[in-house]
N, C-alpha and C positions, 0 to 999 in steps of 0.2 A: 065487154063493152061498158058494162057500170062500173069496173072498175077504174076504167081511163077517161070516163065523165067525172067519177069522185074526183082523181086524180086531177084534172083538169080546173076543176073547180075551185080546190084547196091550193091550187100553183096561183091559180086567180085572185083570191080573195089572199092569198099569203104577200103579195106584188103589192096591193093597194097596203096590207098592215106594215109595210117596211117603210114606208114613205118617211122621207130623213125631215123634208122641209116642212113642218107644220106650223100652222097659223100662230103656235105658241111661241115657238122659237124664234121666229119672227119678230114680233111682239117686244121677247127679252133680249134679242139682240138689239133692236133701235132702243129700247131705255135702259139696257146695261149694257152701256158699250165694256167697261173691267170688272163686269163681275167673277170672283174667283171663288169656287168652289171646294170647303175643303171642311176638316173636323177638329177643331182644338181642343184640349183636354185642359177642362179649367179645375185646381184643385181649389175643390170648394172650402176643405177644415182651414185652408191656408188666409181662404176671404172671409170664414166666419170669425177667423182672428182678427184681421187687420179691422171688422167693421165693432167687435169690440173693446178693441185700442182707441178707434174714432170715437165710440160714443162715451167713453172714459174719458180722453181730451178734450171731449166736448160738456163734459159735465161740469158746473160751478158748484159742487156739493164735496164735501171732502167727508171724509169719516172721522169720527173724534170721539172719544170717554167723555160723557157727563157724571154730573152728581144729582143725582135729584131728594130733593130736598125734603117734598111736600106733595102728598096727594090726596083731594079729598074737596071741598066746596068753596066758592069764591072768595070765599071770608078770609078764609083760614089759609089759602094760598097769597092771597094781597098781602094776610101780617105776617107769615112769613118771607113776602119778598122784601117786606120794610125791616123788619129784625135784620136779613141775615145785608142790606144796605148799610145798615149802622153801623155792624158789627166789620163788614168787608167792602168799603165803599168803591174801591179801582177793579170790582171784580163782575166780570158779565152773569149776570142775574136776569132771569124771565118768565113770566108764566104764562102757560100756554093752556087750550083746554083740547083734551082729547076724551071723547065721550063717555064713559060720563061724569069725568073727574078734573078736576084745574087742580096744574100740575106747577112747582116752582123749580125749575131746572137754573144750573150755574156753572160756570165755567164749557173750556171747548179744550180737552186733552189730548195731546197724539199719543202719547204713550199711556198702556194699564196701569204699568210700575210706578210713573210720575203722579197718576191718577191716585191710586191707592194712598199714598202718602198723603196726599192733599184730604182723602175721605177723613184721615184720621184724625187732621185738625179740626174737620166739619164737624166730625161727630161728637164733641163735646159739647157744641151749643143745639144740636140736631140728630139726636138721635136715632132717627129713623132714615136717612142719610144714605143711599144705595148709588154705587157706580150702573152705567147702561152706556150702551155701544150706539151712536144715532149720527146720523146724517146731516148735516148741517151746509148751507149757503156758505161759499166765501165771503160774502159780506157780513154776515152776523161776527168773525174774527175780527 
């Protein structure tokens, strides 16, 4: 007899857990009337590419060979940026400070090999005259 009361019980309580139409379904069927359910495999290395292709295209900074010139206190950067004016007037000249030294930087090179060459005429009025690889704005060309 307890077994066909359990038995009884569990057919009961099994009737009411199968119920198809619940308050939820209900719910997502009047506000999704085409929602489609399903699983897309997104490959991710494929969008970590394209997103930095976009921030390359989107960048206004090119990479280029400097020459720098000059490093060392504000003085001594200004009369280098007037000597090396004199001596190379049509040629982009700048000084900049990065802490904790003012710096006189010149020229914007795409190429090492083109860079090298052009050190070698620096270096006769500049001695201490070093190529360096930096990032520079389109607009400063």
């Amino acid at each position: 007899m307890k077994h066909l009361l359990a038995l009884f019980i569990t057919v009961y309580i099994g009737a009411f857990a199968q119920e198809t139409n619940s308050e939820w379904e209900n719910y997502a069927e009047s506000h999704n009337k085409n929602v489609n359910a399903g699983l897309n495999f997104i490959n991710t290395k494929r969008i970590d590419d394209l997103l930095i292709k976009k921030k390359r295209s989107n960048s206004n900074k090119v990479k280029v060979f400097r020459i720098q010139l000059y490093s060392g206190n504000r003085i001594g950067s200004s009369e280098t940026k007037n000597r090396f004016k004199k001596l190379y007037p049509n040629i982009l000249v700048e000084n900049s400070y990065e802490q904790p030294y003012f710096k006189t930087k010149v020229d914007a090179i795409r190429s090492r090999i083109e860079a090298e060459k052009i050190l070698e005429a620096y270096k006769k009025n500049f001695k201490n005259a070093f190529i360096f690889e930096e990032e520079i704005e389109i607009d400063k060309l």
